[in-house]
PDB file with one MODEL, atoms N, CA, C and O in Angstrom:
MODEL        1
ATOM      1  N   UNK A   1     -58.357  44.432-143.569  1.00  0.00           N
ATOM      2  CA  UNK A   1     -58.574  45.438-142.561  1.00  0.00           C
ATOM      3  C   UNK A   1     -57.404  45.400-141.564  1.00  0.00           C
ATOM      4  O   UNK A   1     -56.807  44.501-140.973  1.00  0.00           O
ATOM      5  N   UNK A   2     -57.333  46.510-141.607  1.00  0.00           N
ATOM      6  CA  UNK A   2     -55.537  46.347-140.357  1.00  0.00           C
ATOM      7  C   UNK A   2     -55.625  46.896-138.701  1.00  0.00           C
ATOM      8  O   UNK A   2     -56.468  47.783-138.569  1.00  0.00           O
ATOM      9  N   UNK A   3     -55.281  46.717-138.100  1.00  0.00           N
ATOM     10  CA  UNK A   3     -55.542  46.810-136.816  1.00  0.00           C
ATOM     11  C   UNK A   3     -54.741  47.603-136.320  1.00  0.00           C
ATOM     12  O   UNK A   3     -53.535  47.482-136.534  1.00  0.00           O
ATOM     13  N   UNK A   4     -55.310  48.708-135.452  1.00  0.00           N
ATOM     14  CA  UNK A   4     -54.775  50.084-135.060  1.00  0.00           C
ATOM     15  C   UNK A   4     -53.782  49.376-133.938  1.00  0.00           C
ATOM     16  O   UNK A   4     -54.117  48.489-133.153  1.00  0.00           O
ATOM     17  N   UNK A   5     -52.287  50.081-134.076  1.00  0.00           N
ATOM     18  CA  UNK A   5     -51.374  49.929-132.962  1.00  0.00           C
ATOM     19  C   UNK A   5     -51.373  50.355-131.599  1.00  0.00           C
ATOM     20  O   UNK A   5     -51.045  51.495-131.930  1.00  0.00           O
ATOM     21  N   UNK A   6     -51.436  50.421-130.621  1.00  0.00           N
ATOM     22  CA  UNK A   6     -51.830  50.632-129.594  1.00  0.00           C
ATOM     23  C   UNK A   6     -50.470  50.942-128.575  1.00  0.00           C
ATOM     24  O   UNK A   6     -49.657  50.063-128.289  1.00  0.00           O
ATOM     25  N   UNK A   7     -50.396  52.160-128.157  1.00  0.00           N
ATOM     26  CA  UNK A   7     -49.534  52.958-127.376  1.00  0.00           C
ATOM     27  C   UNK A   7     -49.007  52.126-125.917  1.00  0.00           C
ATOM     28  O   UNK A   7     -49.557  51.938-124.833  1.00  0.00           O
ATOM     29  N   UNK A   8     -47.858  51.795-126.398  1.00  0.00           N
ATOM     30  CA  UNK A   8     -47.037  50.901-124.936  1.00  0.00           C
ATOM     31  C   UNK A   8     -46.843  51.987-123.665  1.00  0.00           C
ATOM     32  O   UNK A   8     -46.040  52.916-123.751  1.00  0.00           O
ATOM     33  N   UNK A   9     -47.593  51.781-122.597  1.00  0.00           N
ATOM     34  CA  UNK A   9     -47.233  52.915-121.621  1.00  0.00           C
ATOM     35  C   UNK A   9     -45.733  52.484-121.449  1.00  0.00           C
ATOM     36  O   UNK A   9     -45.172  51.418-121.704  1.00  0.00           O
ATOM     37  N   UNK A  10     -45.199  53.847-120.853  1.00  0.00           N
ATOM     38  CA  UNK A  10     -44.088  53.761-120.047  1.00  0.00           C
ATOM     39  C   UNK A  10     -43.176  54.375-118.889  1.00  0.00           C
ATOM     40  O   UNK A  10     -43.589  55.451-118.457  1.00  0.00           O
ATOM     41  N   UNK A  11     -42.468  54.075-118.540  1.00  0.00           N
ATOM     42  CA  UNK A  11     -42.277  54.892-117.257  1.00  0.00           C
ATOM     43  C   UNK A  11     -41.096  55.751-117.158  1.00  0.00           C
ATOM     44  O   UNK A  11     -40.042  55.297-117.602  1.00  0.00           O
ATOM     45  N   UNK A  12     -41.106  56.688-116.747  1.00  0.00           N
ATOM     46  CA  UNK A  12     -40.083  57.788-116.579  1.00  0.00           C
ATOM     47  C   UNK A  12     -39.641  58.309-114.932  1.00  0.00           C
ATOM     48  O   UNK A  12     -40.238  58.036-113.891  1.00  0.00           O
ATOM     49  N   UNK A  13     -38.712  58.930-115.065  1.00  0.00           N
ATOM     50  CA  UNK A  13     -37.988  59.353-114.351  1.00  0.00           C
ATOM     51  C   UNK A  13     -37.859  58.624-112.427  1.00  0.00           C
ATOM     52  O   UNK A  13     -37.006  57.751-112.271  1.00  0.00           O
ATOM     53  N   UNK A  14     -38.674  59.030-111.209  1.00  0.00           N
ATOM     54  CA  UNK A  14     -38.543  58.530-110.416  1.00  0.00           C
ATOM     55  C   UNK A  14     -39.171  56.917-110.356  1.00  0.00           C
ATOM     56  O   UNK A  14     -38.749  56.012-109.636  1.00  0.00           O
ATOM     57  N   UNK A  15     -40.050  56.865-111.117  1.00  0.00           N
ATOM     58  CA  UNK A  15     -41.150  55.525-111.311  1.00  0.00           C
ATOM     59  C   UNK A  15     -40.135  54.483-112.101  1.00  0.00           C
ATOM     60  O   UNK A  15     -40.232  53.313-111.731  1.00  0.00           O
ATOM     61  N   UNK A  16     -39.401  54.696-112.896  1.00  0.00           N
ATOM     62  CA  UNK A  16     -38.355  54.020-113.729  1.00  0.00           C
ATOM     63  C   UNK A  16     -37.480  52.835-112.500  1.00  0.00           C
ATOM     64  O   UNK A  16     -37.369  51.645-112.207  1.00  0.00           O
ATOM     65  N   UNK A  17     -37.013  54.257-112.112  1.00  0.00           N
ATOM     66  CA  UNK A  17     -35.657  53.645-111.130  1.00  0.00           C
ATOM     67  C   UNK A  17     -36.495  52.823-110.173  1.00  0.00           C
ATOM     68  O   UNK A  17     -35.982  51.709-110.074  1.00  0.00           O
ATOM     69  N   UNK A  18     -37.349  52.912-109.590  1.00  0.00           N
ATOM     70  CA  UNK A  18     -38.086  52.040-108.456  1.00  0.00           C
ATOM     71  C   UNK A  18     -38.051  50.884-108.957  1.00  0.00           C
ATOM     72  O   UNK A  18     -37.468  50.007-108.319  1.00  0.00           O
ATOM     73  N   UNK A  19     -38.672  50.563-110.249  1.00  0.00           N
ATOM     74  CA  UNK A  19     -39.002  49.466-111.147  1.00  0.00           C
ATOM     75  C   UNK A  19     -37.478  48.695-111.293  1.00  0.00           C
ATOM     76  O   UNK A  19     -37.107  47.600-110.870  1.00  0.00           O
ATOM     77  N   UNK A  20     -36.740  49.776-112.101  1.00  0.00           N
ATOM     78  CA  UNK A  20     -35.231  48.563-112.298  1.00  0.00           C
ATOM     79  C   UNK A  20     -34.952  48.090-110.481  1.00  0.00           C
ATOM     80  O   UNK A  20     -35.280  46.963-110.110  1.00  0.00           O
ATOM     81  N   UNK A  21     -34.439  48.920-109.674  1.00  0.00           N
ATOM     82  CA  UNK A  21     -34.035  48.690-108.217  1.00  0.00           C
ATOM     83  C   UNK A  21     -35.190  47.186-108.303  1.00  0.00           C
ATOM     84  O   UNK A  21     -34.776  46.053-108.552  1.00  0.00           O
ATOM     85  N   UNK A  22     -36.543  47.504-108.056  1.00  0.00           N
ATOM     86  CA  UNK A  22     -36.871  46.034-107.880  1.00  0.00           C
ATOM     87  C   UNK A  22     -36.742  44.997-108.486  1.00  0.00           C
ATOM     88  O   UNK A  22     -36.767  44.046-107.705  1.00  0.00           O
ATOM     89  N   UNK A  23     -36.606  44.691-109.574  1.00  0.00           N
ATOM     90  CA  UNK A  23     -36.303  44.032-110.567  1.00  0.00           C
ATOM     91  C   UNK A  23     -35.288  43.111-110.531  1.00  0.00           C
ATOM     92  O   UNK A  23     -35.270  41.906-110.783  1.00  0.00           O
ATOM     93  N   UNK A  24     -34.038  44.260-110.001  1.00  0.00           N
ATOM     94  CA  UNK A  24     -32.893  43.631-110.060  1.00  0.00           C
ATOM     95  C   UNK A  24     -32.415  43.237-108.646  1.00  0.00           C
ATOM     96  O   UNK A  24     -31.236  43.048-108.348  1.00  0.00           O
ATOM     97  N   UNK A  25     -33.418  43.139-107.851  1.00  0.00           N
ATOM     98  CA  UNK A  25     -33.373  42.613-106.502  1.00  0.00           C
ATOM     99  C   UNK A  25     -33.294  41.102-106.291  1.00  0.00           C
ATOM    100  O   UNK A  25     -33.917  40.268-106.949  1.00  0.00           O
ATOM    101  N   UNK A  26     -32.466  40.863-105.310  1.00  0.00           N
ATOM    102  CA  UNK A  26     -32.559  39.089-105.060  1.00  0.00           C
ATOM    103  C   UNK A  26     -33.733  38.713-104.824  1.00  0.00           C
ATOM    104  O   UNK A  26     -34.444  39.701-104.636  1.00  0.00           O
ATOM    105  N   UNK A  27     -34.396  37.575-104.725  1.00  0.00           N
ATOM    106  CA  UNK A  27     -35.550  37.093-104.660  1.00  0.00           C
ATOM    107  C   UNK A  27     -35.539  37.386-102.959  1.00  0.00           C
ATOM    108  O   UNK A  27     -36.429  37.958-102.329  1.00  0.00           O
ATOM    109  N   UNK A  28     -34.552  36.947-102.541  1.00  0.00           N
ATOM    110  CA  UNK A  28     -34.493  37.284-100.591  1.00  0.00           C
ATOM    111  C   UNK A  28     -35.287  38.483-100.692  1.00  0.00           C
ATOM    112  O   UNK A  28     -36.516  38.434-100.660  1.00  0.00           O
ATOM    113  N   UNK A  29     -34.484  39.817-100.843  1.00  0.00           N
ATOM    114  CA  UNK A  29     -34.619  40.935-100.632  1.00  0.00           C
ATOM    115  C   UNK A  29     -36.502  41.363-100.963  1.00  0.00           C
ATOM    116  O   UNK A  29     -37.230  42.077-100.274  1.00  0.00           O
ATOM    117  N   UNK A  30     -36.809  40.680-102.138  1.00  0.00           N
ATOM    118  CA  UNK A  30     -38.128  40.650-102.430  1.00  0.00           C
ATOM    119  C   UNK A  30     -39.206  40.071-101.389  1.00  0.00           C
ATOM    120  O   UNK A  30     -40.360  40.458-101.205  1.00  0.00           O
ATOM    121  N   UNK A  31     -38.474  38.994-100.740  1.00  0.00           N
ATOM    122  CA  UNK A  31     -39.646  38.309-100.441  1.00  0.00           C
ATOM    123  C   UNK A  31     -39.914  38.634 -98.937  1.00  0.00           C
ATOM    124  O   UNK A  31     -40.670  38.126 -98.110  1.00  0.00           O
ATOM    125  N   UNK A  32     -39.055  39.626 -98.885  1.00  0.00           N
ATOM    126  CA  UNK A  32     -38.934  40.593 -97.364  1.00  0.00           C
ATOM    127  C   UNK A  32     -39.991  41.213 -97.886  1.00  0.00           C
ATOM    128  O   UNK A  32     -40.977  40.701 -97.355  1.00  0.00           O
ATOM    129  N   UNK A  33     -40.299  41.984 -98.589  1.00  0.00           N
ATOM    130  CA  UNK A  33     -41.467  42.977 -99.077  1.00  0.00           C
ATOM    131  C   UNK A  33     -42.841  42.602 -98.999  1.00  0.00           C
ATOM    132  O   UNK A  33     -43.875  43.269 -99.043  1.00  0.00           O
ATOM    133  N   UNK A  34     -42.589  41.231 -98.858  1.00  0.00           N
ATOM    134  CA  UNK A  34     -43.941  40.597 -99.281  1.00  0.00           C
ATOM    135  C   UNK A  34     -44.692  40.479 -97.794  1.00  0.00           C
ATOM    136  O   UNK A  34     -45.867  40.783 -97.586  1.00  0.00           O
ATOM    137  N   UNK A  35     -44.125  40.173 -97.205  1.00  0.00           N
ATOM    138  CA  UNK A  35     -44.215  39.315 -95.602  1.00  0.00           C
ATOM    139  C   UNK A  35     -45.076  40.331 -94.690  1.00  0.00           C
ATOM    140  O   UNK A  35     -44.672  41.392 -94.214  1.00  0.00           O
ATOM    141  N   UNK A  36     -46.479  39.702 -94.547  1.00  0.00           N
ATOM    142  CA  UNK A  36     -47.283  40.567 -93.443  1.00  0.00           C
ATOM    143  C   UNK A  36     -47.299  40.486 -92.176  1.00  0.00           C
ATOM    144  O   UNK A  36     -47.239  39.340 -91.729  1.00  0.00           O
ATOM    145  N   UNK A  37     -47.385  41.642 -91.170  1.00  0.00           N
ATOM    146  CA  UNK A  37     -47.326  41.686 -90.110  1.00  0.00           C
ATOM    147  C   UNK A  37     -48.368  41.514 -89.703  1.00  0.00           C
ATOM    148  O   UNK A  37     -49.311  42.116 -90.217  1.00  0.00           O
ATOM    149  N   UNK A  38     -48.576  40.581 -88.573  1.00  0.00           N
ATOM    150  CA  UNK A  38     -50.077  40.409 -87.767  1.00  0.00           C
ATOM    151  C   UNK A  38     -49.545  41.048 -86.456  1.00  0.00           C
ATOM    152  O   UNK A  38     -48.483  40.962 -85.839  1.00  0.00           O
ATOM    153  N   UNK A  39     -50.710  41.723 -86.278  1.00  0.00           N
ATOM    154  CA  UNK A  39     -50.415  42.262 -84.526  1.00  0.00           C
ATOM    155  C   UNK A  39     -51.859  41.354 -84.162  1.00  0.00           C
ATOM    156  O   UNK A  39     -53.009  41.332 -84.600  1.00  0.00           O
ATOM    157  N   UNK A  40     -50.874  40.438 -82.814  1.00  0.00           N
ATOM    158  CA  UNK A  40     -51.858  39.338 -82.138  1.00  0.00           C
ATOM    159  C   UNK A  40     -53.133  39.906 -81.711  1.00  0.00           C
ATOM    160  O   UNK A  40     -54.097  39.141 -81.735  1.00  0.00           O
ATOM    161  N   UNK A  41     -53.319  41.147 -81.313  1.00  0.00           N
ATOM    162  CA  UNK A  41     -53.990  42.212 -80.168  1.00  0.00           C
ATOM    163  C   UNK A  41     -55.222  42.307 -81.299  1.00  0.00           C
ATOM    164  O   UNK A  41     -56.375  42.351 -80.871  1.00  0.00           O
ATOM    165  N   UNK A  42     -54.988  42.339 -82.687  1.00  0.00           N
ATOM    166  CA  UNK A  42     -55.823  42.933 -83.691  1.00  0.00           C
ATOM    167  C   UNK A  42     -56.775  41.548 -84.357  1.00  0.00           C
ATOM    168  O   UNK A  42     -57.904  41.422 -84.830  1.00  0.00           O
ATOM    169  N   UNK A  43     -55.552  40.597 -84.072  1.00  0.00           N
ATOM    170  CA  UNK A  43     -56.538  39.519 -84.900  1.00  0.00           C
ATOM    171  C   UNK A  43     -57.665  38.785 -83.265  1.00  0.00           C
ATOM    172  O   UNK A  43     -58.547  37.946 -83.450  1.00  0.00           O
ATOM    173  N   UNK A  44     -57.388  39.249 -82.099  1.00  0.00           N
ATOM    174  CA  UNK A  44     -57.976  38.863 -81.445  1.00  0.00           C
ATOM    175  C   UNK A  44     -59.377  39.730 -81.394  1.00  0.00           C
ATOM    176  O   UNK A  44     -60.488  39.299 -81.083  1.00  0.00           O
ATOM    177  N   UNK A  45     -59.144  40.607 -81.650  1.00  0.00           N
ATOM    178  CA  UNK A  45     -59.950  41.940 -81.285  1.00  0.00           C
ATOM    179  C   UNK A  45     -61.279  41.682 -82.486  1.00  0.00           C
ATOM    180  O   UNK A  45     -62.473  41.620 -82.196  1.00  0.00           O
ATOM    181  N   UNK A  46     -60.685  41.557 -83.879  1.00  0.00           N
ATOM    182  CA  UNK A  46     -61.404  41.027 -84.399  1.00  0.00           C
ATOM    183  C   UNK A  46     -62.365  39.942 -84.911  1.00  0.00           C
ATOM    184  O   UNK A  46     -63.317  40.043 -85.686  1.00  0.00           O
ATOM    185  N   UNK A  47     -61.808  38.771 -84.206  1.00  0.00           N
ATOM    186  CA  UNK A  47     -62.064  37.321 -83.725  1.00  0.00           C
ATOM    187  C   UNK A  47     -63.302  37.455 -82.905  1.00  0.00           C
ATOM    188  O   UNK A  47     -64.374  36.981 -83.282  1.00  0.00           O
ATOM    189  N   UNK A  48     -63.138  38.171 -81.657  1.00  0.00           N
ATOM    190  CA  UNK A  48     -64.324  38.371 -80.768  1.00  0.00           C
ATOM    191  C   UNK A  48     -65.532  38.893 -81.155  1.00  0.00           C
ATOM    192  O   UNK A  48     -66.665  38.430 -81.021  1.00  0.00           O
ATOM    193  N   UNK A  49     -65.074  40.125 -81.755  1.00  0.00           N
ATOM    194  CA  UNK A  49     -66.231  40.879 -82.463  1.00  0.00           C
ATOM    195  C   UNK A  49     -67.504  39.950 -83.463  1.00  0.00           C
ATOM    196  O   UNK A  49     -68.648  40.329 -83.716  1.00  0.00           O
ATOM    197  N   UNK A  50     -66.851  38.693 -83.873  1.00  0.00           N
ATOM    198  CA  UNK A  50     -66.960  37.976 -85.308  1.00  0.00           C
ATOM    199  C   UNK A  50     -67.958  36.911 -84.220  1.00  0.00           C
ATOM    200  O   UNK A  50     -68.727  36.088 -84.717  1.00  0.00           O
ATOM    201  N   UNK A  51     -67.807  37.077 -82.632  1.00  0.00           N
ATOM    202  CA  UNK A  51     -67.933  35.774 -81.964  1.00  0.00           C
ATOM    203  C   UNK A  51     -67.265  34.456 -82.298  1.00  0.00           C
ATOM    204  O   UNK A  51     -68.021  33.489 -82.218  1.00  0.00           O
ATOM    205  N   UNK A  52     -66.104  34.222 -82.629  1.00  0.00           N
ATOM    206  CA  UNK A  52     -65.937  33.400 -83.003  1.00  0.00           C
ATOM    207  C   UNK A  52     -64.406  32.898 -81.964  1.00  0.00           C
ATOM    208  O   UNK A  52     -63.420  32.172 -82.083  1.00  0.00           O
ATOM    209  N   UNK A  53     -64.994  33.790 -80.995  1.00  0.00           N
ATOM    210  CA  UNK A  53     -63.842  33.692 -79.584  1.00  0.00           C
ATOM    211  C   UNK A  53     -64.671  33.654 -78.403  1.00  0.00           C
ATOM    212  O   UNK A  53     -64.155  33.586 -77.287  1.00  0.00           O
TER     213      UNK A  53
ENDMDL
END
């Protein structure tokens, strides 16, 4: 019994280039992308609410 091949998605035109550009990015440049911003005002705001301030 043989097993049906199954269709590799892939990406085209603007979705392509995003993909190589990241790809071929330094790990620096990446790990800028990654990095979350806390606004102090928000984690307090939510802290209180939680009572846990």
């Amino acid at each position: 019994m043989a097993l049906e091949i199954k269709a590799i998605p892939t990406l085209h035109g603007e979705a392509a280039e995003r993909f190589i550009k990241l790809a071929e990015a330094s790990p620096e440049e990446r790990s800028k992308r990654r990095k979350i911003k806390i606004d102090i005002s928000v984690v307090d705001k939510v802290l209180r609410k939680a009572g846990l301030v």
